[in-house]
Short mmCIF file of the C-alpha atoms (twelve columns), coordinates in Angstrom:
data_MODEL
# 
_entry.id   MODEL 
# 
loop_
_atom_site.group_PDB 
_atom_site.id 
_atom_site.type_symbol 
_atom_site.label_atom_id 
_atom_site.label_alt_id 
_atom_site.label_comp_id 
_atom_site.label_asym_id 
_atom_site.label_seq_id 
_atom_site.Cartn_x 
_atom_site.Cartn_y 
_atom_site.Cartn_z 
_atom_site.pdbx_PDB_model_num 
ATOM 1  C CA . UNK A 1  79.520  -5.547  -200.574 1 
ATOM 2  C CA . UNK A 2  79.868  -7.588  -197.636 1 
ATOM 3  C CA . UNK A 3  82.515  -9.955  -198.904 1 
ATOM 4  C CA . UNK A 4  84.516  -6.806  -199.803 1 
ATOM 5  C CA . UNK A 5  84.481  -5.514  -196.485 1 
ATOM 6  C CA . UNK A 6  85.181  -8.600  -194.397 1 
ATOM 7  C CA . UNK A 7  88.006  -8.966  -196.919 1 
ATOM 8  C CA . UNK A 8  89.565  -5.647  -196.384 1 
ATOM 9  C CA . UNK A 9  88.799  -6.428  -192.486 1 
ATOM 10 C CA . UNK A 10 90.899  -10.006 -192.747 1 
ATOM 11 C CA . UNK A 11 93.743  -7.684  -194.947 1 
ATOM 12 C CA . UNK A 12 93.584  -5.262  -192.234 1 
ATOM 13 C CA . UNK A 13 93.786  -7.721  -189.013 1 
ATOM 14 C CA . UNK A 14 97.204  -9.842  -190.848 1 
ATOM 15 C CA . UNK A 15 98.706  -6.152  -191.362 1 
ATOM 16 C CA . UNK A 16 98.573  -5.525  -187.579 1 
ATOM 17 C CA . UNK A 17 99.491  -9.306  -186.335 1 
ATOM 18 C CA . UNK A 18 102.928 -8.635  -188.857 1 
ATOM 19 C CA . UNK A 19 103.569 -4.780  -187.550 1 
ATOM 20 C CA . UNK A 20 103.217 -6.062  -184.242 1 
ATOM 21 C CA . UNK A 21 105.779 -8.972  -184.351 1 
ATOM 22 C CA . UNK A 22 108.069 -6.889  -186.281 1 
ATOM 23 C CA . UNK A 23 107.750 -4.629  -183.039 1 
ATOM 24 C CA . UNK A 24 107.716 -7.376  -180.468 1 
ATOM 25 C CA . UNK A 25 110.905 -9.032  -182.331 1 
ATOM 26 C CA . UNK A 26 112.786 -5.642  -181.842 1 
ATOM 27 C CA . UNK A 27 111.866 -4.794  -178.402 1 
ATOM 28 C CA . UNK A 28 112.774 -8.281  -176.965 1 
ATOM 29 C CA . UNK A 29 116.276 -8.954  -177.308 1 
ATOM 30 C CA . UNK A 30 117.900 -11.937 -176.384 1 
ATOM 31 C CA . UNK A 31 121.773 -10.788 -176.393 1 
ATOM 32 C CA . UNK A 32 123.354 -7.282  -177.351 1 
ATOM 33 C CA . UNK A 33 121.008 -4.274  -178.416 1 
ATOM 34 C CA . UNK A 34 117.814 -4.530  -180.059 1 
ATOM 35 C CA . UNK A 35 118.390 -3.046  -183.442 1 
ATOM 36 C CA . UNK A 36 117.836 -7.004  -184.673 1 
ATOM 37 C CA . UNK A 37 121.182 -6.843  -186.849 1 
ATOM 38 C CA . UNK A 38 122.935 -9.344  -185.254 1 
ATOM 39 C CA . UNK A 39 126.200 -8.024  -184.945 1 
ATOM 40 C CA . UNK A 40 126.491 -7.610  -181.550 1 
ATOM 41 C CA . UNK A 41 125.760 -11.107 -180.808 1 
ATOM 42 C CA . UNK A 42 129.136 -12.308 -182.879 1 
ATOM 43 C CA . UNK A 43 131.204 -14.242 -180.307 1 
ATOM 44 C CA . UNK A 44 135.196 -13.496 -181.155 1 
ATOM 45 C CA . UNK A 45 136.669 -15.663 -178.607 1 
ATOM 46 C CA . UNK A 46 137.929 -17.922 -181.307 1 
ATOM 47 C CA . UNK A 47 139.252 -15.293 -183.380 1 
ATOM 48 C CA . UNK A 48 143.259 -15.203 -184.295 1 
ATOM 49 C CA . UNK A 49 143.555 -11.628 -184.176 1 
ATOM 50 C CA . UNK A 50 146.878 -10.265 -185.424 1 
ATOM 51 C CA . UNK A 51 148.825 -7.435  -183.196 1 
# 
């Protein structure tokens, strides 16, 4: 019974450690908002856009 709980514990503790990064990765953003898409990092400067 033991093995099953410190199992369950370890299954528990890597669930938490990945919701949390997924969090922390979302909250910190480096450039543009924080919805982790990536879009609003896109630099156009070198774009030939026609008028």
């Amino acid at each position: 019974m033991q093995v099953q709980e410190i199992l369950v514990a370890l299954i528990f503790l890597i669930a938490l450690f990945y919701i949390g990064r997924l969090i922390f990765r979302n909250l910190k953003s480096d450039k543009g908002c924080s919805s982790g898409c990536g879009k609003c990092g896109v630099d156009f400067s070198d774009a030939n856009l026609k008028k």
